[in-house]
C-alpha angles and dihedrals in degrees: 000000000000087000085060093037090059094039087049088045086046094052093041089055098046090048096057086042081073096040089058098090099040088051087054108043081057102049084050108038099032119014101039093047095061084072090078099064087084083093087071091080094047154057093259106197117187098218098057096037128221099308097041093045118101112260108231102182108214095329089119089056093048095054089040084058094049092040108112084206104055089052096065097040089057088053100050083043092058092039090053094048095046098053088042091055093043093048104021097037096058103031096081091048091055085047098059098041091058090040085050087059098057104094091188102102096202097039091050093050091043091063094040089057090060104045111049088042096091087066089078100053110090122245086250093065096031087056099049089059092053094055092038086058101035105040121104093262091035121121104268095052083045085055088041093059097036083067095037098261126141121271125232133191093224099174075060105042119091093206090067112034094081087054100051086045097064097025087052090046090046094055093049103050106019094090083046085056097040090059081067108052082044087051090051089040087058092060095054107110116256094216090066096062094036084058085045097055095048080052086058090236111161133238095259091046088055090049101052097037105038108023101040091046092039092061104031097113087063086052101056098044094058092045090061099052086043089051076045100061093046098132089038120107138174099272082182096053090046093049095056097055109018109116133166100269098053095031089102093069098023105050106106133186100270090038084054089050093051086047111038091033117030099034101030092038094239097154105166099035106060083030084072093043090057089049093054094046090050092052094050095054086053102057084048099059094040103044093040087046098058092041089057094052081056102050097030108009095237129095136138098281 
């Protein structure tokens, strides 16, 4: 028993050895960080530093409330999320059920390859495809007048930006997505297909009462950070193709924050921004999660 106390103890030590940097990276990049929301209830001022700086109690979030401005940026931001869940969220794991039908092992591999390839290119050079496609002189205006149609200037146009946004951020990361659900599919117990098929059950029957149920709780718990990320967008995306004339319907929270804060030295402020988006993001994952143990069993935690 000694011999398995020490092992055990051996085993435990060693594990948190390799825990160490992880722990850390956290307490430095993540936790300690947090601290410095305290501007948000003051006049931060860079000069005299956060002690020295006037408290200002909840006088940003009221203004943040009253901003016209505001107003509009945290609507596009939740427009732009939820077409982005209720196209984004369901297409790789449409993906993956109709990849997990092909029987043919090269071919399979073959079109994963390709498709989660695009996860890897930066938004810089996903982005300059996308302007090189969509621009007035881009190819597919270059293609529209070449058969007589009527050419757009899609990158300007505020009825399409929206579209491209999420379009653009599905064809990047849907094959990404898609890794996980396959993943899921893999663990899915054979024997419960091979007792399908003597009971004459189809494809699409198997697929509806043995794979979805079988990796539910994947999907769920996909679904909640996603949930938890609402008022999260790609900064980087945004970045990329935002431009004046569609900035009314494309400036998003975080885009508001680079700009306002970090440009205009607006510390506090969008430091309160940042702050109110966090907690909301909170209340969603933790209410919706529990909400998802009672209804299902499953959640994050």
């Amino acid at each position: 028993m000694k011999t398995i106390a020490r092992r055990m103890n051996g085993d435990t030590a060693m594990l948190w050895l390799i825990a160490i940097p992880g722990i850390v990276y956290f307490l430095v990049f993540k936790y300690v960080p947090m601290l410095g929301n305290v501007i948000a209830f003051q006049d931060y001022n860079i000069f005299q530093g956060v002690a020295a700086s006037p408290f200002v109690g909840w006088k940003h979030f009221v203004f943040m409330f009253r901003h016209e401005e505001f107003v509009n940026i945290l609507k596009n931001t939740v427009l732009l999320s939820f077409y982005q869940i209720a196209f984004g969220f369901p297409a790789p794991l449409i993906l993956a059920l109709l990849l997990n039908e092909i029987r043919l092992s090269l071919f399979k591999r073959t079109i994963q390859t390709f498709l989660y390839l695009p996860h890897f290119l930066s938004w810089v050079i996903v982005g300059g495809i996308f302007i090189n496609l969509l621009t007035i002189d881009g190819i597919v205006n270059r293609l529209a007048g070449m058969l007589g149609l009527s050419q757009i200037d899609y990158m300007m146009n505020k009825s399409y930006f929206r579209s491209i946004i999420v379009g653009s951020g599905m064809w990047k990361e849907v094959g990404w997505g898609m890794i996980i659900y396959l993943a899921a599919m893999s663990g899915v117990n054979p024997h419960l297909y091979e007792s399908a098929v003597v009971d004459g059950a189809s494809r699409w029957r198997q697929m509806w009462s043995i794979t979805l149920p079988s990796i539910t709780p994947a999907i769920i718990t996909l679904f909640l950070l996603r949930i938890g990320n609402l008022l999260d967008a790609n900064i980087e995306q945004l970045l990329v193709m935002l431009n004046p004339l569609v900035r009314p319907v494309g400036e998003v929270i975080d885009t508001y924050v680079y700009r306002v804060g970090l440009m205009g030295g607006q510390f506090s402020f969008t430091t309160a921004v940042g702050l109110f988006k966090s907690v909301i993001g909170l209340v969603l994952v933790v209410s919706l999660n529990q909400l998802s143990k009672r209804m299902t069993g499953n959640g994050i935690y």
